[in-house]
C-alpha positions in Angstrom: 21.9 -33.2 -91.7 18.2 -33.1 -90.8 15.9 -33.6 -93.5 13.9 -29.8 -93.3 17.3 -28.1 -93.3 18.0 -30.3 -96.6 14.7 -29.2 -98.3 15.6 -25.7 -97.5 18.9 -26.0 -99.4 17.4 -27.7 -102.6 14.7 -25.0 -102.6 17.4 -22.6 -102.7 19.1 -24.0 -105.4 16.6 -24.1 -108.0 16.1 -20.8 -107.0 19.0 -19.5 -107.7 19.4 -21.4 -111.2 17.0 -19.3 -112.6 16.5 -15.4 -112.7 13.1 -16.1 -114.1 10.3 -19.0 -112.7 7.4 -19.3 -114.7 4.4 -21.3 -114.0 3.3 -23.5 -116.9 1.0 -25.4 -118.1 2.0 -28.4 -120.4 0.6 -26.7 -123.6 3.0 -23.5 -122.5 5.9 -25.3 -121.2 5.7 -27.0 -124.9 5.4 -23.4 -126.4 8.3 -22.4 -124.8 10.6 -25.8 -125.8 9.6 -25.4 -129.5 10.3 -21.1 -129.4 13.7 -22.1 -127.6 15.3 -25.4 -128.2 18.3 -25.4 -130.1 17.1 -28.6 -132.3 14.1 -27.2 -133.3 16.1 -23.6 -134.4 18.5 -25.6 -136.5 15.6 -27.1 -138.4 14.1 -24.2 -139.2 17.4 -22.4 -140.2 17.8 -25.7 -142.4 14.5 -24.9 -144.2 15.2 -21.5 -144.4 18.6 -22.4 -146.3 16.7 -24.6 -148.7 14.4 -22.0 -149.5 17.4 -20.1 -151.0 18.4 -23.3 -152.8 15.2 -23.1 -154.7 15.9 -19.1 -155.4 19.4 -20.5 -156.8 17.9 -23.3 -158.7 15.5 -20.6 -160.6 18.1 -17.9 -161.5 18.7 -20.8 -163.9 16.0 -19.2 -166.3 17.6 -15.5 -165.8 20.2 -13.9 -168.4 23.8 -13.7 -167.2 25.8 -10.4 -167.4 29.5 -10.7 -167.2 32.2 -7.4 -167.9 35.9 -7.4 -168.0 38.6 -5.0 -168.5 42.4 -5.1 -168.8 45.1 -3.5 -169.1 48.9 -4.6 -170.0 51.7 -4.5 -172.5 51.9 -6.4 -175.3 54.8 -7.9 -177.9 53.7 -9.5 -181.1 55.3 -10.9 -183.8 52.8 -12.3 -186.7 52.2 -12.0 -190.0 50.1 -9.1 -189.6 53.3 -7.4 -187.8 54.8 -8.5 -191.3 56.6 -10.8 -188.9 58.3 -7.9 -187.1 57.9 -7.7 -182.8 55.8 -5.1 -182.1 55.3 -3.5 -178.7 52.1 -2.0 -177.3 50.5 -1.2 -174.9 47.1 -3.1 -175.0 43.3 -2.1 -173.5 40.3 -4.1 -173.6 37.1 -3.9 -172.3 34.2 -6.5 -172.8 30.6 -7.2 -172.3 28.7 -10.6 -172.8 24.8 -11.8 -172.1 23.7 -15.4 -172.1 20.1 -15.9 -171.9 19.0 -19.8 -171.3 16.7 -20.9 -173.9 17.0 -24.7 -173.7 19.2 -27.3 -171.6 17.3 -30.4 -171.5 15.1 -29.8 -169.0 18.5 -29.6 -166.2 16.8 -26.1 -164.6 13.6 -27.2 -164.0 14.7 -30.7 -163.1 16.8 -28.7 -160.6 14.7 -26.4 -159.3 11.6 -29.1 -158.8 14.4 -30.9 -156.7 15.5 -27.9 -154.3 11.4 -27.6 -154.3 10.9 -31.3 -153.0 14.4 -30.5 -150.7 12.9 -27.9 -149.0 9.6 -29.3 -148.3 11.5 -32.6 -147.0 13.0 -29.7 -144.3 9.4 -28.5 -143.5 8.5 -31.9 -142.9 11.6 -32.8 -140.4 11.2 -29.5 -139.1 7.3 -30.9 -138.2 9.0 -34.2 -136.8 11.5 -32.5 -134.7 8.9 -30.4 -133.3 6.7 -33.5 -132.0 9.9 -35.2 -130.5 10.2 -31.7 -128.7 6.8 -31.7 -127.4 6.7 -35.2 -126.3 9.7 -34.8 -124.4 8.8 -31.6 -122.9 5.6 -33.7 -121.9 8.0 -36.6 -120.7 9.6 -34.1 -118.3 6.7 -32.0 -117.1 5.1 -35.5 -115.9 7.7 -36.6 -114.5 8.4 -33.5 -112.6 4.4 -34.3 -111.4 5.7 -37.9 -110.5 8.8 -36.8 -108.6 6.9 -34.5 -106.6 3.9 -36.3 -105.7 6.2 -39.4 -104.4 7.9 -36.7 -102.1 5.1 -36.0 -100.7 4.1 -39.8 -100.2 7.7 -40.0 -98.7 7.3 -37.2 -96.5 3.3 -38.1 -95.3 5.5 -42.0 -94.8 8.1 -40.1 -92.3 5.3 -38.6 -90.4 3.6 -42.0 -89.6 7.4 -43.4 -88.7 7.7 -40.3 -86.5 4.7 -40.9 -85.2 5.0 -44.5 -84.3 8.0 -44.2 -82.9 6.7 -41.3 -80.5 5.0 -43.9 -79.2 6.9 -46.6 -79.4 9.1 -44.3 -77.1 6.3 -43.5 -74.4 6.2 -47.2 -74.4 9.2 -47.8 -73.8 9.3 -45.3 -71.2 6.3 -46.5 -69.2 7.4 -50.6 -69.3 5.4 -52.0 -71.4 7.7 -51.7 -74.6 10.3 -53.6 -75.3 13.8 -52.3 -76.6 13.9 -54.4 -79.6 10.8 -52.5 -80.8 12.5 -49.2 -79.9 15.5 -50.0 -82.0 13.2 -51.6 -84.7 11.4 -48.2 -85.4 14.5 -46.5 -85.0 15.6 -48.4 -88.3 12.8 -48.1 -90.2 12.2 -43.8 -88.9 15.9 -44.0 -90.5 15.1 -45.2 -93.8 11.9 -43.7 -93.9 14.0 -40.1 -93.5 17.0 -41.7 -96.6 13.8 -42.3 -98.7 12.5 -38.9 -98.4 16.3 -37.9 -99.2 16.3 -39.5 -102.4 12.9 -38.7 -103.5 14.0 -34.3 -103.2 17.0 -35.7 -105.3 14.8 -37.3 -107.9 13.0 -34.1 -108.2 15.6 -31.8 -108.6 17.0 -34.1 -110.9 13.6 -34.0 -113.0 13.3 -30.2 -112.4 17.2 -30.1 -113.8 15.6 -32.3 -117.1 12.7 -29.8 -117.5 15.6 -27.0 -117.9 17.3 -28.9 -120.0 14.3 -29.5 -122.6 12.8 -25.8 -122.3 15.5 -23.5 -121.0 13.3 -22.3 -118.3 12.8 -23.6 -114.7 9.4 -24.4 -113.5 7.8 -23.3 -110.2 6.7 -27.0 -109.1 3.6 -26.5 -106.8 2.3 -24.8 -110.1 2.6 -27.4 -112.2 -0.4 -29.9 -112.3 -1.7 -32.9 -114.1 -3.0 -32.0 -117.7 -6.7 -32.1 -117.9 -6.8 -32.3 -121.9 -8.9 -35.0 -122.8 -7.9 -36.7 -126.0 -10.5 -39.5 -127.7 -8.4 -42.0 -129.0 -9.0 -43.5 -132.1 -11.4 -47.0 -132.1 -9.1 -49.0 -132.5 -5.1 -49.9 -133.3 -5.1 -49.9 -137.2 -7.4 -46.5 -137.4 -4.5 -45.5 -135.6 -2.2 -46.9 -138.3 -4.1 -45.8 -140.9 -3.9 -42.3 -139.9 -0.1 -42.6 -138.8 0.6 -43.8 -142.5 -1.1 -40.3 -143.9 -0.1 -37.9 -141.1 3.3 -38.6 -140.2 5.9 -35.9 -140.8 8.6 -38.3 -140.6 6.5 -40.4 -143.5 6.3 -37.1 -144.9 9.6 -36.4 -145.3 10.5 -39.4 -146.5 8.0 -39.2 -149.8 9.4 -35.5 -150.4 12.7 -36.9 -150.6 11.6 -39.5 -153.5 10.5 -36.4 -155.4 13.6 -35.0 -155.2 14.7 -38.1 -156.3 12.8 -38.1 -158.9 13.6 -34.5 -160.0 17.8 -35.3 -159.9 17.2 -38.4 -161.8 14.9 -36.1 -164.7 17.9 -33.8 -164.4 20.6 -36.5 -165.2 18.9 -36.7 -168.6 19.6 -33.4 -170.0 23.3 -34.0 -171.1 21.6 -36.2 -174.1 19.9 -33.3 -175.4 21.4 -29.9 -177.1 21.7 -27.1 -175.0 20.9 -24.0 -176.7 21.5 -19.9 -175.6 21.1 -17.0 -176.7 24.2 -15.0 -176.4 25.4 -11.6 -176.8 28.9 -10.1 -177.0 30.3 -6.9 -177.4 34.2 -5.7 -177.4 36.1 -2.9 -177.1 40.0 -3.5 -177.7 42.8 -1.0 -178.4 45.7 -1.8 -179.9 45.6 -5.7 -179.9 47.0 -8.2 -181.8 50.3 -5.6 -182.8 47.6 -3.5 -184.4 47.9 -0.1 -183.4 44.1 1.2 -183.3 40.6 0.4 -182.0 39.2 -2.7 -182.4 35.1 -3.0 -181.6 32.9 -6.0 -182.1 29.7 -6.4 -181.6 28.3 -10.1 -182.0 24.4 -11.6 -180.9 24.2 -15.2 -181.6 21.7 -18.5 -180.6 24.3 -21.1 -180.4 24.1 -24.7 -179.7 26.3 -27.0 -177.8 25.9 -31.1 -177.7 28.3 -33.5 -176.4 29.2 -36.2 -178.7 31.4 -38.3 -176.0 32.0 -37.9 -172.6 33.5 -41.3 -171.5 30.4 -42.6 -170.6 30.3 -40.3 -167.4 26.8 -39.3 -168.9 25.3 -42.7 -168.9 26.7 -43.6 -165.3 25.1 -40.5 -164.0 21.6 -41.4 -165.5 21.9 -45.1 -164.0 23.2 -44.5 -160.7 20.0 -42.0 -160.1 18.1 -45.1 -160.9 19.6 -46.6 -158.0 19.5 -43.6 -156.0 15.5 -43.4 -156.8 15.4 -47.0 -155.7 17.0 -46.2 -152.7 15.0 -43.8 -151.4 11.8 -46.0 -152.0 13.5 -48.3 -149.9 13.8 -45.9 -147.3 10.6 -44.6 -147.3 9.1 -48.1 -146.9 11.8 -48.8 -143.8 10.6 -45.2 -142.2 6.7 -47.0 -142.7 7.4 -50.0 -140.9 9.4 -47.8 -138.0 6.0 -45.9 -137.6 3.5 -48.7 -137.4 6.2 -50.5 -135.1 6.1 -47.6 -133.0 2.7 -47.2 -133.1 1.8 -50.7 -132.2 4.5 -50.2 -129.2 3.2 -47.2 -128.1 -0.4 -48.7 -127.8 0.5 -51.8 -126.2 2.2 -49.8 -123.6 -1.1 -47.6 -123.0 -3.5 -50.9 -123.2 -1.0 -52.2 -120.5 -0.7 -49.5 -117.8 -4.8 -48.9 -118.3 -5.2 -52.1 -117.7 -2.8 -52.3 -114.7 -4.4 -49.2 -113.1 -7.6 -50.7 -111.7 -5.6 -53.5 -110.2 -3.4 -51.0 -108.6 -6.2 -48.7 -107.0 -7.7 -52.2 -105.7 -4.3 -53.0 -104.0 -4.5 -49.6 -102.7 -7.1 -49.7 -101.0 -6.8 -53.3 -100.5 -3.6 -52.0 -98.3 -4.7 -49.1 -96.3 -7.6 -51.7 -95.0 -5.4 -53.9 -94.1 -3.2 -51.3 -92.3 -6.4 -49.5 -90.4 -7.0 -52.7 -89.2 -3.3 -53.6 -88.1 -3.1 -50.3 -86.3 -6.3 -51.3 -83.9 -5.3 -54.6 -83.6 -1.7 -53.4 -82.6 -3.7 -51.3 -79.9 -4.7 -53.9 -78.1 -1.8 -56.0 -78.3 -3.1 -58.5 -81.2 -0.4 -57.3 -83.8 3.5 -57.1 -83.4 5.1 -54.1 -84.1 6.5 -55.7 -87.8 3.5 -56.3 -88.4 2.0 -52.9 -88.4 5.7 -51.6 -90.0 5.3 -54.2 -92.8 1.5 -53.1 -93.4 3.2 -49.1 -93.7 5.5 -50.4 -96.3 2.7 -52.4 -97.8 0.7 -49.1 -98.3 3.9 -46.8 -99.4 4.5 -49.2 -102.1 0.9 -49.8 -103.7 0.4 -45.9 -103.4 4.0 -45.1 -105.4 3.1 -48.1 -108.0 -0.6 -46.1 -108.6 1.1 -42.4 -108.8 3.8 -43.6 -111.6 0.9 -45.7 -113.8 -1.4 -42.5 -113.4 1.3 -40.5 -114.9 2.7 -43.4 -117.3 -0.6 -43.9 -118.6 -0.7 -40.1 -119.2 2.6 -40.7 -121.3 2.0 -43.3 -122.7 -1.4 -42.0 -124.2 1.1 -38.9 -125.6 3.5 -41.2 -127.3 1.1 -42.9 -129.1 -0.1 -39.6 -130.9 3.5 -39.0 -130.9 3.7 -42.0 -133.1 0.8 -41.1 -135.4 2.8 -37.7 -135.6 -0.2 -35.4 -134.4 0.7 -34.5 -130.9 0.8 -30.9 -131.0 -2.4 -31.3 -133.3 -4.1 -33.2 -130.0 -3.1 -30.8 -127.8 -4.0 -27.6 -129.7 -0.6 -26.4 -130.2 
């Protein structure tokens, strides 16, 4: 299959696996992962729930109202009956109120938990927005990458193509040889395969972008991101604001409090609970008493368990542990931040430091090859020698276009890591 009817085809198909294609720029492809991705929903549903937890938790401090009504037959044989069965046909109908007035402190221990709960939620909603942006950003680039080594593939079939034109007037005239004919032919072969693989890495990459942000992009639209971003002075400023800024960190000191809050709340079964209740009753021909029977009864009473098997006291000590716990987990999440941090930097400091070395085997390389090429013209350089210089140059100029973008990246992850991405780039 030749190569332009091939790039017709994938064209085709990414039409047609979209009704919509929008052009985007980074900060609007990441606006449209964050209004669409499924994870990012579920987070914010998850808060949402939470925030009804905390309603729940505080109808704690509200009066209960609770009716009932029945209606059946009744046999009774009792001293009141004067030990004779008695059948009738009994009504009732009942009312009762129970207002909280203290229970050890168990509501608002409870409702400063669902509190901390819920703000844990906004937190890992925060955290599971960055991870969104960055790999939207992770995608978009590499979309960038994928495309511009296409084009290096294609502008590397041209010069093959163009070689081997003449290689073939050569040929033609006499003065070739055929083992330089075939040789071109080879490498005007693979030249074409690479250019075959390189659409396939881009629809791939296009095929990722979908996945991230539901839409699929228009991809001579899309172009590097001009933001600039100052990065902090130095590695532990960037710590240093990590450790204060970090959702993730974030979330885990929320769920501490929360800790805190259950282990506050395991107390109240030492104290006296105490409510305010209200009853009223309206019976009819109960108890093989043939009449009405109303009650009306308001009371504070107080309830305290004496023994409860020790249940009480297990509770209060395994939220010790559990408060334990969590500060444990909390100071594992800190050391996965600064390790990802110091990753994430080293990785940047590397591929900067890379890219000046790459532009000067760039250049270094299409020197060399201008050179090749006149030599070659008047019969100083083989024809290897000028194919091996083409490679030379394909190769230098693919390792500069992935460090550009990498560094790009790589530059993202690291505010990634200090959990202010979307902060950086005004999102």
């Amino acid at each position: 299959m030749k190569v332009k009817h091939l790039v017709g085809m994938i064209g085709l198909g990414v039409v047609s696996l979209s009704s919509t294609i929008q052009a985007q720029t980074l900060q609007e492809a990441i606006r449209t992962s964050i209004n669409s991705h499924p994870e990012v929903s579920a987070a914010k549903h998850e808060v949402l729930a939470r925030e009804q937890e905390i309603k729940g938790a505080r109808a704690g401090y509200l009066p209960t109202v609770d009716v009932a009504a029945g209606f059946g037959r009744e046999e009774t044989k009792s001293p009141t009956t004067g030990q004779r069965e008695v059948d009738l046909d009994r009504k009732e109908t009942s009312i009762s109120a129970r207002q909280l007035v203290f229970d050890g402190f168990a509501t608002r221990s409870e409702v400063r938990r669902q509190e901390a709960r819920t703000e844990s939620a906004r937190h890992e909603l925060s955290t599971t927005e960055e991870n969104i942006a960055l790999r939207t950003a992770e995608v978009y680039l590499s979309i960038l990458t994928q495309a511009d080594l296409l084009k290096l593939a294609e502008a590397s079939l041209q010069e093959h193509k163009s070689i081997y034109d003449q290689m073939t007037l050569r040929n033609q005239s006499g003065v070739g040889s055929r083992a330089d004919l075939d040789q071109i032919a080879a490498r005007l072969a693979l030249a074409e395969s690479n250019v075959v693989v390189a659409q396939a890495n881009l629809m791939d990459s296009v095929t990722n972008y979908y996945r991230v942000t539901g839409v699929m992009p228009q991809v001579d639209a899309l172009a590097m991101p001009n933001n600039s971003i100052n990065l902090p002075a130095n590695l532990e400023a960037a710590i240093e604001l990590a450790l204060q800024s970090h959702p993730t960190l974030k979330t885990a000191n929320a769920d501490i409090d929360a800790t805190v809050a259950q282990a506050e709340a395991a107390k109240s079964p030492f104290w006296p609970d105490l409510r305010l209740e209200a009853d009223a009753s309206w019976n009819e021909d109960t108890g093989g008493v043939v009449g009405e029977d109303e009650r009306q009864i308001i009371a504070l009473r107080m309830r305290y368990n004496l023994y409860r098997g020790g249940a009480d006291k297990a509770r209060r000590k395994q939220t010790q542990y559990l408060l334990e716990e969590s500060k444990d987990v909390r100071n594992n999440t800190s050391r996965q931040v600064v390790e990802g941090l110091r990753l994430s930097w080293t990785a940047f400091e590397s591929i900067s430091s890379q890219l000046q070395y790459l532009q000067a085997h760039v250049d270094a390389a299409q020197a060399t090859k201008e050179a090749y090429i006149n030599q070659f013209n008047i019969g100083r350089r083989t024809l290897l020698d000028l194919l091996n210089t083409e490679n030379e140059v394909v190769d230098a100029k693919r390792n500069l276009i992935r460090a550009s973008y990498n560094q790009k990246l790589a530059e993202y992850r690291i505010y990634n890591s200090m959990g202010v991405l979307m902060q950086k780039l005004s999102i």
